[in-house]
C-alpha positions in Angstrom: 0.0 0.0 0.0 1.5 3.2 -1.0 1.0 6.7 0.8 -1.0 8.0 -1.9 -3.6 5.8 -1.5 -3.6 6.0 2.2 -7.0 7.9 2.0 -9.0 8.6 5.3 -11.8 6.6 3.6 -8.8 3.4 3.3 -7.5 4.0 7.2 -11.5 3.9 8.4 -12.1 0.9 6.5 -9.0 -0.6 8.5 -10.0 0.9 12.1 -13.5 -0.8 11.5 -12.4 -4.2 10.5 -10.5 -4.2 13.9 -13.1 -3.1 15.9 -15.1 -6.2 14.4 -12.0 -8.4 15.2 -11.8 -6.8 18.4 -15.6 -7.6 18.9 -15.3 -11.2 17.8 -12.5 -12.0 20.0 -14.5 -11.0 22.8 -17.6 -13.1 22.1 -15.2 -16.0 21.3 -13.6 -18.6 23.1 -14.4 -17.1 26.5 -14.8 -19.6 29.8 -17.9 -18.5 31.9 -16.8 -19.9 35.0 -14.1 -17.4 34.9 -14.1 -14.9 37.7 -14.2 -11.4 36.6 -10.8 -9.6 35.8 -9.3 -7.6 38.3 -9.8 -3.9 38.2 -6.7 -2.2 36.6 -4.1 0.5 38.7 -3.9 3.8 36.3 -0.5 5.1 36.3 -1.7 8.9 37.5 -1.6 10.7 34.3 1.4 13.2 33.8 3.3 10.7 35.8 5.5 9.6 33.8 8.2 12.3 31.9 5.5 15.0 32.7 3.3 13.6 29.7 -0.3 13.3 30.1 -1.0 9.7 28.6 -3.1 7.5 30.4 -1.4 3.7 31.4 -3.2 1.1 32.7 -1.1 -1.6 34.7 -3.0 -4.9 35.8 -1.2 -6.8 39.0 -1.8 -10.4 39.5 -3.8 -11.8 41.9 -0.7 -13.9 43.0 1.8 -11.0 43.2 3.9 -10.7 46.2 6.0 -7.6 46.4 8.7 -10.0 48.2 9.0 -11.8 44.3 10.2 -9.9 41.2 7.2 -10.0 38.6 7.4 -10.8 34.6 6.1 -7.6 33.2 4.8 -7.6 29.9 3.3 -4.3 27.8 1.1 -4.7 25.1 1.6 -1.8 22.4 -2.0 -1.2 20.3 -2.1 -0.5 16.8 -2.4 2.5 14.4 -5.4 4.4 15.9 -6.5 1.6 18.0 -6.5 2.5 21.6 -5.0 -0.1 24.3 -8.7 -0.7 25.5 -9.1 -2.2 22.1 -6.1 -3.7 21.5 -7.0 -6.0 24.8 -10.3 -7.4 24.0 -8.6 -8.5 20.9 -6.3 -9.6 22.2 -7.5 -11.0 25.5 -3.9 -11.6 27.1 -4.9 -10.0 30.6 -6.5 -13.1 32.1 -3.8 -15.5 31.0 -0.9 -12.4 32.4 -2.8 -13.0 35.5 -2.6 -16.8 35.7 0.9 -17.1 35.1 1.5 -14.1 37.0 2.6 -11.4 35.3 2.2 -7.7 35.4 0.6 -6.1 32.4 1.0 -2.9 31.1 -1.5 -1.6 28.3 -0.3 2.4 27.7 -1.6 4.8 24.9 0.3 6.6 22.0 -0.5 10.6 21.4 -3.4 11.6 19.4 -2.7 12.4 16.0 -4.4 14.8 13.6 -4.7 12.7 10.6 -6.6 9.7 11.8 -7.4 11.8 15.2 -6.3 8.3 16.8 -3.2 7.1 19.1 -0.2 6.6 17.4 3.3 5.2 18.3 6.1 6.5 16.0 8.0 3.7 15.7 10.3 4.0 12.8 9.7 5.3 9.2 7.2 2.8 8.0 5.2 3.2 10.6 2.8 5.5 12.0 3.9 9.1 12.0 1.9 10.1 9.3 1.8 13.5 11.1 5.8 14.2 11.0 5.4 15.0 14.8 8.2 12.9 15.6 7.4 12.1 19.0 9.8 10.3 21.4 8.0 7.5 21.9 10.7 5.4 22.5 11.9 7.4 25.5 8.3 7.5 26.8 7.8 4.1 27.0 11.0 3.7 28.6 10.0 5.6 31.4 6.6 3.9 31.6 8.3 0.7 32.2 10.7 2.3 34.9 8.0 3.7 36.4 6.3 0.5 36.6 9.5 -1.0 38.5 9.5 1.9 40.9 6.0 0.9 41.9 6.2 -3.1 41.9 9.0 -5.7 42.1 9.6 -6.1 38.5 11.8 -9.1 37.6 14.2 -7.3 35.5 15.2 -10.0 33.3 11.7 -10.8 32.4 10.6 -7.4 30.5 8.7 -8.1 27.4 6.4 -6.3 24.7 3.9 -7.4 22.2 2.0 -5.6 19.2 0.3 -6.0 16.4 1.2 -4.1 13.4 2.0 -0.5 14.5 2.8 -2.3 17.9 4.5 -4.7 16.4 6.7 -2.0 14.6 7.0 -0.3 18.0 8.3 -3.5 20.0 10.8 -3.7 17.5 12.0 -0.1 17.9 12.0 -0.7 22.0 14.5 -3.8 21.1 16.6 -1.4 19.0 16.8 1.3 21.3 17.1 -0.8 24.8 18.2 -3.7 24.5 19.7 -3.1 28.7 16.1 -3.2 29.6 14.0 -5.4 26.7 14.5 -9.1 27.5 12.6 -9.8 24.2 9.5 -9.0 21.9 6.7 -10.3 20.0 5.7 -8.3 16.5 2.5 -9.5 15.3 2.5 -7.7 11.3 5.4 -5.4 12.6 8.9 -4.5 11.0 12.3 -3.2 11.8 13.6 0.5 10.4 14.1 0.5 6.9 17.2 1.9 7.1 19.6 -1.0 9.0 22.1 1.7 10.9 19.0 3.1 12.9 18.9 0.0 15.1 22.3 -1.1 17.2 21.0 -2.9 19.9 23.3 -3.2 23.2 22.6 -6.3 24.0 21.4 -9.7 22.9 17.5 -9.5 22.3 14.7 -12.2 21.8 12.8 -11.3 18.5 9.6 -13.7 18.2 8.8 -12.1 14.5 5.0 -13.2 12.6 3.3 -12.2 9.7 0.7 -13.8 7.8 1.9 -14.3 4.4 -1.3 -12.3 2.8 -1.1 -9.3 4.8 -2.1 -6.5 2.0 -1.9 -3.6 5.2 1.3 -4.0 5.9 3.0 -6.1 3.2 4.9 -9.6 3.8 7.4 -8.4 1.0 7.6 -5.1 2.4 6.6 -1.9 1.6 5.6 1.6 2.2 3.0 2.7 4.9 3.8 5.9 6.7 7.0 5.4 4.8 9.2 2.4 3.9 9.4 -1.2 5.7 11.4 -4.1 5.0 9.6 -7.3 4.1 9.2 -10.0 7.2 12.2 -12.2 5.9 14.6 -8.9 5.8 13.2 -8.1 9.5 14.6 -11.7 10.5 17.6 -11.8 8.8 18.9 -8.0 10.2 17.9 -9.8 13.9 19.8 -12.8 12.6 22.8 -11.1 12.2 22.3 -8.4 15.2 21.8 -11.6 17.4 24.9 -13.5 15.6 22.8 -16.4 15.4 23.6 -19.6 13.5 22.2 -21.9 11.4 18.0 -22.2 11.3 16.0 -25.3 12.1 12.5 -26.1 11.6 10.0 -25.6 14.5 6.8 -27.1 13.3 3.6 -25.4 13.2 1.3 -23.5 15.4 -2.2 -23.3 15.9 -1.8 -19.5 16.0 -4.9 -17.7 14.1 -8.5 -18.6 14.3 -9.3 -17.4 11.0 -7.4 -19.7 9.5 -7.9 -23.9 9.5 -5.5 -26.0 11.5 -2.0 -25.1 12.4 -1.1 -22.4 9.6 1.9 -21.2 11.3 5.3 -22.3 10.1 8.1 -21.7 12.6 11.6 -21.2 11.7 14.0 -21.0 14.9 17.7 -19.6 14.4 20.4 -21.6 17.0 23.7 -20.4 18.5 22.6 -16.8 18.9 24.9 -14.6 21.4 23.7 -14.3 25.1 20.5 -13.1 25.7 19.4 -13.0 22.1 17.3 -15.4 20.0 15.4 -15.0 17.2 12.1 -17.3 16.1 9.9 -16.5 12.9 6.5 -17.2 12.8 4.8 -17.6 8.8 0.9 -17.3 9.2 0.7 -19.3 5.7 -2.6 -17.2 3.7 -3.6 -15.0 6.8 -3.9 -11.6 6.9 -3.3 -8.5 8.7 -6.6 -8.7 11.0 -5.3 -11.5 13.6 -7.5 -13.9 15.7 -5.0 -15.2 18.8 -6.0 -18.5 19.4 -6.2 -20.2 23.2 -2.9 -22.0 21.9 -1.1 -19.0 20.7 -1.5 -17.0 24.1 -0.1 -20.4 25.7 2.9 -20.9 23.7 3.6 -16.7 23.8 3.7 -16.9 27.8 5.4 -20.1 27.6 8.3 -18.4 25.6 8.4 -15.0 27.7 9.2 -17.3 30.6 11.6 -19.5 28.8 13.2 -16.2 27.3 15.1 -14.1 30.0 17.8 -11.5 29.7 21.6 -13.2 29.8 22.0 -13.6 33.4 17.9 -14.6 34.2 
């Protein structure tokens, strides 16, 4: 999809499919004997770097300030506020069973779309040309966060889809001391290579679904240019001086596709702390439907995935 064609008319089209996919993962696959969720703690707003974004930070009902916590953050999509992004996601009540923290914060308002935005790299979602640090911000969020609740520091992940995918990786780019590891659902790296030099070893857990026509397996040009998915895993590749890949199998990973559609391709011998895992959702698209066995194998590899040292 090119920027000329990225017509209000196209982005509203987009922002009500995911409200519908939003809508449907909330009707679906729900257990009724669940007790309700717990009520989130807002981060006071203007508390963190003097901005006034709203945060929302859920605490598990098992959490013991005496025991550092996983924390994970989930990063929305283009115009799609966090509330959104978590009932289609749904990953609160599983954080909560395998008790993590849980951290759903909101990009600035923007003028084109008048929805939240994170500017994440050139491909993705500026379309203003505000430029603002969001990298930074979310920085501080997370300290924040670990100046409130015992946060196992070697256990600090983030997961998006699409703009939030594009984000995570940015946050792996940029702190790589703090970012054990992400998950990019329909995200990419910079376009240009020499604006990502991580630190640090970094766990990349990189999908796409192989139709995506929003953003582009084979890359392409949103807000601006992206690499395609296989560029994405090879730069991490090499940033993570990993080895040779093996085949993973397949994954049950998206509802609105048959069976397990996901091919998985996992890179060995990476250097401390890194790893890097790709994820091909063979003919789905950008609109994703987590199944029960995705969230299970995500948390499974957040736990299995800490910073060197963890």
């Amino acid at each position: 999809m090119r920027v000329s064609e990225l017509t209000r008319a196209n982005l509203l089209a987009i922002i009500v499919a995911i409200i519908v996919a939003a809508t449907i993962g909330a009707g679906c696959g729900g257990d009724d004997d669940q007790p309700p969720p717990p009520t989130p703690t807002p981060l006071p707003t203007g508390s963190v770097g003097g901005e006034a974004r709203p945060a929302r930070v859920f605490v598990p009902s098992s959490y013991d300030p005496d025991t550092p916590a996983p924390l994970l953050v989930l990063l929305h999509s283009y115009t799609i506020n966090g509330t959104i992004a978590e009932s289609s996601f749904q990953l609160q009540p599983v954080a909560d069973q395998r008790g993590f923290l849980y951290a759903v914060p909101e990009g600035l308002i923007d003028n084109f779309m008048d929805g939240p935005f994170w500017n994440a790299t050139s491909g993705c979602c500026d379309f203003d040309r505000s430029n603002p640090d969001d990298s930074a911000y979310l920085r501080r969020v997370i300290e924040d966060i670990m100046a409130r609740w015992n946060v196992d520091r070697q256990r600090i992940f983030t997961i998006g889809l699409s703009n939030g995918g594009f984000m995570g990786h940015r946050m792996a780019c940029d702190h790589a001391d703090l970012i054990a590891g992400i998950v990019s659902i329909a995200g990419a790296t910079h376009d240009d290579p020499t604006l990502c030099r991580p630190s640090d070893g970094v766990h990349i857990l990189n999908i796409h679904g192989t139709a995506d026509t929003i953003i582009e397996f084979d890359g392409g040009i949103f807000s601006g240019p992206y690499p395609s998915a296989v560029e994405t895993v090879d730069r991490w590749v090499n940033l993570n001086e990993c080895g040779t890949s093996q085949p993973g199998g397949t994954v049950d990973a998206d509802r609105s596709q048959p069976g397990a559609e996901t091919r998985v391709t996992r890179y060995q011998n990476c250097r401390p702390g890194g790893s890097v895992e790709f994820w091909e959702m063979i003919d789905s698209g950008h609109f994703f439907f987590p199944t029960a066995d995705f969230k299970d194998i995500v948390f499974d590899y957040f736990l299995s995935h800490p910073k060197r040292g963890g």
